[in-house]
PLY file of the C-alpha trace (Angstrom):
ply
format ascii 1.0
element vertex 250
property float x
property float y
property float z
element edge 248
property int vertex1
property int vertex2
end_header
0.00 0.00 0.00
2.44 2.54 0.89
3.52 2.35 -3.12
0.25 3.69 -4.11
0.22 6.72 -6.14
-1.76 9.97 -3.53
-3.27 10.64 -7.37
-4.68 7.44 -8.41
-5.29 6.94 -5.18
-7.69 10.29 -4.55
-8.76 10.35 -7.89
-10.41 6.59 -7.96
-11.60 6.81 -3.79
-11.61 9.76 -2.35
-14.53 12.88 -2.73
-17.01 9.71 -2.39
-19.06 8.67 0.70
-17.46 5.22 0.15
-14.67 5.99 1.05
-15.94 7.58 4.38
-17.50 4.37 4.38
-15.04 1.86 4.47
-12.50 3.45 6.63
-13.91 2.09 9.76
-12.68 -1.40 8.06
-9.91 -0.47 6.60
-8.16 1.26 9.03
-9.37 -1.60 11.75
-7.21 -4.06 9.85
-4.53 -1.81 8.59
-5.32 -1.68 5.42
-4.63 2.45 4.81
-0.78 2.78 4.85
-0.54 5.74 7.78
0.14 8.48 4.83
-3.18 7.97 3.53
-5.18 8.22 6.97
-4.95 12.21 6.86
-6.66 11.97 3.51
-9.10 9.87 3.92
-9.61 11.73 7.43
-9.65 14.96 5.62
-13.42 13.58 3.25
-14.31 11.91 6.69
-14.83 15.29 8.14
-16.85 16.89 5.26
-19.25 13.93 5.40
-19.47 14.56 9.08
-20.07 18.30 8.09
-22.72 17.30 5.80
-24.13 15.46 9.12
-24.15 19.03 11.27
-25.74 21.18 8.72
-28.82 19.00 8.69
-29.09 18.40 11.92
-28.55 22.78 12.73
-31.35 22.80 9.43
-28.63 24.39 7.68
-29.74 21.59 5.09
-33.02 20.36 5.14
-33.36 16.22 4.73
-33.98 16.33 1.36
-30.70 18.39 0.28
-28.98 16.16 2.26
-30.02 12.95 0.89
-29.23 15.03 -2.44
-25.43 15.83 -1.60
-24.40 12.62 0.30
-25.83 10.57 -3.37
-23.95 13.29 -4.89
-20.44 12.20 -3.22
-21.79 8.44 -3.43
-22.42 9.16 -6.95
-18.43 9.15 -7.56
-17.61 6.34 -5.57
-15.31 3.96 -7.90
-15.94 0.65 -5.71
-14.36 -1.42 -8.36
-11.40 0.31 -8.65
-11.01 0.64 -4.96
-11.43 -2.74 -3.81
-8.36 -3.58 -6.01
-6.55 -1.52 -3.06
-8.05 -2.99 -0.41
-8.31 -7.23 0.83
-12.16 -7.16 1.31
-11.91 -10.96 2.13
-8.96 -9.98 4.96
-12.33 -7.75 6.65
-15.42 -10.25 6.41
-12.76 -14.05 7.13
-14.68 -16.18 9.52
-17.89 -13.80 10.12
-20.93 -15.46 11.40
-23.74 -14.52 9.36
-27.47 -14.66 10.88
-29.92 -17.57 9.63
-32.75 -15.03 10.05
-32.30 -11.16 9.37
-29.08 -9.03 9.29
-26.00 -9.06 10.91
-24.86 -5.62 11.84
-20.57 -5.05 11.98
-19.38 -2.13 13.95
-16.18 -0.75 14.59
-14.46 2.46 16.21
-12.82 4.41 14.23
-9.37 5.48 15.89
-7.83 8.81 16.29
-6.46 10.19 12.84
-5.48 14.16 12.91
-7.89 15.70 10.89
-10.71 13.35 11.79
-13.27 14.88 14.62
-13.49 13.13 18.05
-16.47 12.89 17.87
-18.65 12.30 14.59
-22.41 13.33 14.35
-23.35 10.06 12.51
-23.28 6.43 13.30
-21.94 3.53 10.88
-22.43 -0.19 10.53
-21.59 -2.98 7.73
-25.06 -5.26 7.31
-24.08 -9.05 6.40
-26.45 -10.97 5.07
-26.62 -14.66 3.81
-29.06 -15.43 0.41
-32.45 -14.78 0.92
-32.13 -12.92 3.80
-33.50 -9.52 4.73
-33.02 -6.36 6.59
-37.01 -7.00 7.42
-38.63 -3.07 5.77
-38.96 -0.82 8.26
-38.89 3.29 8.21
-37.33 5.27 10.53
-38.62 8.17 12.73
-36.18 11.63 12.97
-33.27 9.72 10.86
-31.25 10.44 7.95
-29.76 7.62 6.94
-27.38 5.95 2.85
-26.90 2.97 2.27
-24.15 1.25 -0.03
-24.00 -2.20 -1.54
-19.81 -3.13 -0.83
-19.89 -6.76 -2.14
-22.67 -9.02 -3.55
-26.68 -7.92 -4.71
-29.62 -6.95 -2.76
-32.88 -6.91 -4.08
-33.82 -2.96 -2.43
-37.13 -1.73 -2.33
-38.25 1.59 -1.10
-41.23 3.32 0.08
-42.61 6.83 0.81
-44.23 6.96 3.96
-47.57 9.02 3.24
-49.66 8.79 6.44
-49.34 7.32 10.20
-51.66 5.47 11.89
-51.50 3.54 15.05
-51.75 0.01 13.45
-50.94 0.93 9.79
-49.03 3.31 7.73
-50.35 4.82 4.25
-46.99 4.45 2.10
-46.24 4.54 -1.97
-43.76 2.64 -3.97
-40.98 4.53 -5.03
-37.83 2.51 -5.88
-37.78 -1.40 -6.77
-34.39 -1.97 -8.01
-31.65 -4.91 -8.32
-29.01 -3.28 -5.88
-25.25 -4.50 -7.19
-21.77 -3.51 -5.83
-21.25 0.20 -6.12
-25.26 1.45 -5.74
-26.91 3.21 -3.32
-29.79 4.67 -1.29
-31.28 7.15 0.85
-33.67 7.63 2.89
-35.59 10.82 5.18
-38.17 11.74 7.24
-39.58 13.01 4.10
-38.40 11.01 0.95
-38.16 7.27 0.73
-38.71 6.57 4.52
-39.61 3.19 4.45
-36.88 0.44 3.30
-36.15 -3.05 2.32
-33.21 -5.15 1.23
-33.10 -8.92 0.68
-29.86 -10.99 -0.32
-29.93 -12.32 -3.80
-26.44 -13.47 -3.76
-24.58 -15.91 -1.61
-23.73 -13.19 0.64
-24.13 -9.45 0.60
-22.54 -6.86 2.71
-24.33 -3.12 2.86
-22.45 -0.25 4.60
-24.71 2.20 6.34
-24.24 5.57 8.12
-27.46 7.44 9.91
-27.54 10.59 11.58
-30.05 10.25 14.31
-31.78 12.81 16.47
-32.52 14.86 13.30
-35.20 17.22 15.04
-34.63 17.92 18.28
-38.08 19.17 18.61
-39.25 15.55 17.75
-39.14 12.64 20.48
-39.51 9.46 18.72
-37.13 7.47 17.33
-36.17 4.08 16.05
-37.81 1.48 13.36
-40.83 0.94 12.42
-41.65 -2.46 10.62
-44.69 -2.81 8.45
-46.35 -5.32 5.66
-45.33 -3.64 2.15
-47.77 -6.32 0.59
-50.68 -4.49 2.30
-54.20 -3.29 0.57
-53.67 -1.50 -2.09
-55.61 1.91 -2.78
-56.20 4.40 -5.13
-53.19 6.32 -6.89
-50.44 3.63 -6.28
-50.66 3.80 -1.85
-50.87 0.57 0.37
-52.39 0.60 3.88
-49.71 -1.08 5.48
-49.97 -3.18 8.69
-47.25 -2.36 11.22
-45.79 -5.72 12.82
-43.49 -5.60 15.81
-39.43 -6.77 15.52
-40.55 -10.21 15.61
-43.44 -10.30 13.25
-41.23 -8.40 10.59
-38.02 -11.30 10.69
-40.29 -14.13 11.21
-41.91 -13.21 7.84
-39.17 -11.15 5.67
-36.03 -11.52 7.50
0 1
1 2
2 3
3 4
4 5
5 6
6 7
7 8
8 9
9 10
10 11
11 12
12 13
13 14
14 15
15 16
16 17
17 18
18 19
19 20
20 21
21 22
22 23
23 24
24 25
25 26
26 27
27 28
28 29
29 30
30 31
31 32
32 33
33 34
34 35
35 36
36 37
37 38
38 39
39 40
40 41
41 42
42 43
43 44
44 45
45 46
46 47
47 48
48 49
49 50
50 51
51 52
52 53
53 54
54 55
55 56
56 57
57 58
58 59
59 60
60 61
61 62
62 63
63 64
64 65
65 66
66 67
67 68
68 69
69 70
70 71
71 72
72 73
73 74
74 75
75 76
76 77
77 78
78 79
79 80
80 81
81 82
82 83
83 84
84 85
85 86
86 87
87 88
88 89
89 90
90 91
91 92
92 93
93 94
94 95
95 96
96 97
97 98
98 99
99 100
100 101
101 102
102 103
103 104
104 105
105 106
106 107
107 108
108 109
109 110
110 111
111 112
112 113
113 114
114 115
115 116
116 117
117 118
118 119
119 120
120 121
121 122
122 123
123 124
124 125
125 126
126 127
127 128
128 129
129 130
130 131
131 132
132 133
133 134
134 135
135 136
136 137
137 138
138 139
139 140
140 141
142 143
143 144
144 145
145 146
146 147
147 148
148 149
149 150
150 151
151 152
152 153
153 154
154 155
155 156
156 157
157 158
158 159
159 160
160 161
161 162
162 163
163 164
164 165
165 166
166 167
167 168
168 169
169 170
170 171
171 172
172 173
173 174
174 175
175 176
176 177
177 178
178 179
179 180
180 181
181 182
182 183
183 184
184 185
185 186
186 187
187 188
188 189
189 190
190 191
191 192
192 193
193 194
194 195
195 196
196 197
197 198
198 199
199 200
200 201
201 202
202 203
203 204
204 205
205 206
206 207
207 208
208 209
209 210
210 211
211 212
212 213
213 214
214 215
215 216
216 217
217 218
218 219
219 220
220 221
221 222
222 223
223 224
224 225
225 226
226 227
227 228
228 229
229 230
230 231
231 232
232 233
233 234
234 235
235 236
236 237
237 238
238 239
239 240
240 241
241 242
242 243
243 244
244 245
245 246
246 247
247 248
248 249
């Protein structure tokens, strides 16, 4: 690594959100020579920027989803994981027979890189045919990026609350492969589904939590996508609790 050319090397992985991303990984198994850290700390800050303005509404959610797909939009994951020994990070993981399982990792101290980050950030692992169960999220801004294998993603507006359904719409069924991406809002694409079509698939996440801090709910909400359907593309979906939602998508 510590051959690697600062211009191919910024050029093909850094100014992208993947590369934010993965450095909780890489750097946890050395695989950053210590010249790159400051750069890669150096994009690790203006993500976490990002995470501040919309959380002091310098940005509303929307914009932000807008900007981080921006900087996810020139992610090179190809050309990156030629630099890095993916298979060195996931040897000998345990995958879950139901659902997700959710990797995490402190990142350590790098000059340039704040002490303390506004977001969060976890790898999903899943096995084929598994599923982080759909769910939306209250007062969460949260992207999501496919680092190995496929994932069928599907993703829904959230139109209307109710206290044993939700009113929600359609708005992205896609085959999610290496290198794609999502968002997701209070306000845009809030509700959110992936299921493994590969062997094994491995999804990096970061969330900013705490959004509004005039708004006291948090966490997941799971629901039936395959609900009633009404007029102008909704479904009245059923919420289910944790349990409900693996036992029948996870």
């Amino acid at each position: 690594m510590s051959s690697i050319d600062r211009r191919m090397f910024n050029q093909t992985t850094l100014g992208s959100l993947l590369t934010f991303s993965l450095l909780e990984s890489l750097f946890a198994s050395d695989a950053f020579a210590d010249e790159i850290k400051p750069l890669a700390a150096k994009w690790l800050a203006e993500l976490n920027s990002l995470g501040l303005d919309v959380k002091d509404r310098k940005l509303t959610q929307i914009e932000w989803q807008e900007q981080v797909e921006a900087l996810m939009a020139k992610a090179n994951l190809v050309d990156l994981m030629k630099f890095v020994d993916f298979e060195k990070l996931t040897k000998n993981l345990p995958l879950s027979d139901r659902g997700e399982r959710a990797v995490s990792k402190k990142f350590p101290e790098v000059e340039g890189l704040p002490t303390k980050l506004v977001f969060g950030h976890q790898i999903f692992a899943l096995k084929k045919n598994r599923s982080v169960a759909p769910h939306g999220h209250n007062n969460m801004a949260t992207a999501f990026l496919m680092l190995k294998g496929e994932c069928h993603g599907r993703h829904y507006d959230r139109v209307e609350d109710s206290k044993d359904f939700m009113i929600i719409k359609p708005t992205i069924d896609d085959q999610f492969a290496v290198g794609q991406y999502s968002t997701i809002s209070d306000h845009k694409d809030n509700i959110h589904w992936f299921k493994s079509t590969s062997e094994t698939a491995f999804i990096f996440n970061i969330h900013v939590l705490n959004i509004d801090a005039d708004v006291k709910r948090g966490g997941r909400v799971y629901v039936d996508p395959f609900g009633e359907k009404l007029a102008h593309g909704l479904v009245k979906a059923k919420t289910l609790s944790k349990k409900q939602a693996y036992d029948r998508f996870g």
